[in-house]
C-alpha positions as CSV (number, residue, x, y, z in Angstrom):
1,X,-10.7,28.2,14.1
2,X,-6.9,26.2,13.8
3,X,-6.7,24.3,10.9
4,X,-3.3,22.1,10.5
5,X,-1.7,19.5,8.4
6,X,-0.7,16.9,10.4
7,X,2.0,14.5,9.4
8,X,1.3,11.6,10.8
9,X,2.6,7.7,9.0
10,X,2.0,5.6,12.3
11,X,-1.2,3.8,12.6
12,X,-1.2,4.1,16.7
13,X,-0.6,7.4,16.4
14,X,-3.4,8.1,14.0
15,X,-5.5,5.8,16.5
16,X,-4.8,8.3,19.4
17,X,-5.6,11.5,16.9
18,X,-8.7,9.8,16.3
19,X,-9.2,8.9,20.1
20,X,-8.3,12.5,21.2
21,X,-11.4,14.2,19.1
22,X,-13.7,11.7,20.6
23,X,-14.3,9.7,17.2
24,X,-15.9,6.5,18.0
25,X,-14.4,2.9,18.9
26,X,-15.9,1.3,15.6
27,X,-15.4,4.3,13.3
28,X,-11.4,4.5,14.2
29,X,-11.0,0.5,13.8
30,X,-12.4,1.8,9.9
31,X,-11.0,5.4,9.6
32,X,-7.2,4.4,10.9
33,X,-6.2,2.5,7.6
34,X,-7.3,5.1,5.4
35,X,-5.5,8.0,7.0
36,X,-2.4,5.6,6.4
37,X,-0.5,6.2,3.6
38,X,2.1,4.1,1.8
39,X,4.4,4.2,-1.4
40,X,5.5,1.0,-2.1
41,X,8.4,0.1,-4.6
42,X,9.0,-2.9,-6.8
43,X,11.8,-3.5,-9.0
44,X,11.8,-4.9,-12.4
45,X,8.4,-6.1,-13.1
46,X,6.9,-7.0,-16.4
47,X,5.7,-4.1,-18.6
48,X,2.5,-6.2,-18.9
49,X,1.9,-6.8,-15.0
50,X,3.1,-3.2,-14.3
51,X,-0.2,-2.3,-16.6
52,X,-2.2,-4.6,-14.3
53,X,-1.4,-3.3,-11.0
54,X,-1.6,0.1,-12.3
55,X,-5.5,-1.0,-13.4
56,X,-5.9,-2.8,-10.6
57,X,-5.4,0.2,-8.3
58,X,-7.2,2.7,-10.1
59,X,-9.9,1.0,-9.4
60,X,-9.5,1.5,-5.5
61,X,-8.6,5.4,-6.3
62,X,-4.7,4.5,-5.7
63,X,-1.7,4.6,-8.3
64,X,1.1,3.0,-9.7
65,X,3.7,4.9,-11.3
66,X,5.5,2.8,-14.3
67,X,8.0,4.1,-16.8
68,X,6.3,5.8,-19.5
69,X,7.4,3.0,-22.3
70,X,6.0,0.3,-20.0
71,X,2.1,1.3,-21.3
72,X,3.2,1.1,-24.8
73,X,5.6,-2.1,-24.7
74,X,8.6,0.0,-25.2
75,X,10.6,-1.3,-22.3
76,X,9.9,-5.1,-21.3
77,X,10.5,-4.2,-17.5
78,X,9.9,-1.4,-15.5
79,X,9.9,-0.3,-11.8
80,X,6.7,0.6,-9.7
81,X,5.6,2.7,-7.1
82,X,2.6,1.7,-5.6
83,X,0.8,4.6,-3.9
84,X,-2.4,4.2,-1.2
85,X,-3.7,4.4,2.0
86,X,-3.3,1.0,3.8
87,X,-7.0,0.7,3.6
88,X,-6.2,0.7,-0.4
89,X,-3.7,-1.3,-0.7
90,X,-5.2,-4.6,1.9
91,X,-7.9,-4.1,-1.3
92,X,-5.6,-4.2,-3.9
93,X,-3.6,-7.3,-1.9
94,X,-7.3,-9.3,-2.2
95,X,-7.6,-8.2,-6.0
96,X,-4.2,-9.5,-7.3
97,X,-5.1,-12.6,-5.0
98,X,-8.0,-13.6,-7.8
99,X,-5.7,-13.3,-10.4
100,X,-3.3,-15.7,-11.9
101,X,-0.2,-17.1,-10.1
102,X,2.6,-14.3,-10.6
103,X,-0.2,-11.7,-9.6
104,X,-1.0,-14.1,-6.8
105,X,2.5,-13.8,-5.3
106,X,3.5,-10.1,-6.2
107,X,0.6,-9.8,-3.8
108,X,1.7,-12.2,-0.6
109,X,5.0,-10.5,-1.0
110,X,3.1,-6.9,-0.4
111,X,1.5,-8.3,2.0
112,X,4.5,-9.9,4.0
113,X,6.6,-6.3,3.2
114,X,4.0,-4.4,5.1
115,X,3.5,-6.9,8.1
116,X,7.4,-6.6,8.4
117,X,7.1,-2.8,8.1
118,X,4.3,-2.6,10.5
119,X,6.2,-4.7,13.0
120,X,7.7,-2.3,15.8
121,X,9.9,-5.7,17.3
122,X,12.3,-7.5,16.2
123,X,14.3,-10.5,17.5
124,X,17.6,-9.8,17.3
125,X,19.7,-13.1,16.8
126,X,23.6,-13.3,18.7
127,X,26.2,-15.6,17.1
């Protein structure tokens, strides 16, 4: 028996994990987004919407790390780090999506952070 860790943050290369131990075609299209993880930061977010997300998340077994005065109204504003598989997250994206508007675009702006992250071209622009 070989048992390993293996570090692995790219979603093709999870794919071809899955591929090479003969896991089937419909079972990696589900498995490959949870074997991805991400930590996601946000800067200077209300202590109340900070509470939120962190709710929000727990829910979907995730996290979100505030500052510790954030959850009793301490501070006003805190930082976050958002912490899930991808699979957790594209939940938590369709969550804040039913709530009101700032929720609503704290989660298109996810969204659009990890389609820019995800993207392996860019066009590069000459002046």
């Amino acid at each position: 028996m070989d048992i390993r860790v293996l570090s692995i943050s790219d979603k093709k290369d999870i794919i071809a994990s899955l591929k090479e131990i003969g896991a089937h075609q419909g079972g990696i299209k589900i498995m490959a987004d949870k074997a991805v993880n991400r930590l996601i930061k946000l800067k200077h977010i209300p202590s109340w919407t900070a509470n939120i997300l962190k709710q929000e998340i727990l829910s979907l077994n995730g996290d979100v790390a505030i500052n510790q005065g954030a959850i009793t109204g301490r501070v006003k504003f805190t930082d976050c780090l958002i912490m899930g598989s991808v699979s957790q997250i594209n939940q938590f994206v369709e969550k804040l999506r039913r709530q009101p508007e700032s929720l609503k675009k704290i989660a298109s702006e996810i969204k659009a952070v990890l389609e820019n992250y995800e993207n392996k071209e860019f066009l590069v622009y000459a002046k």
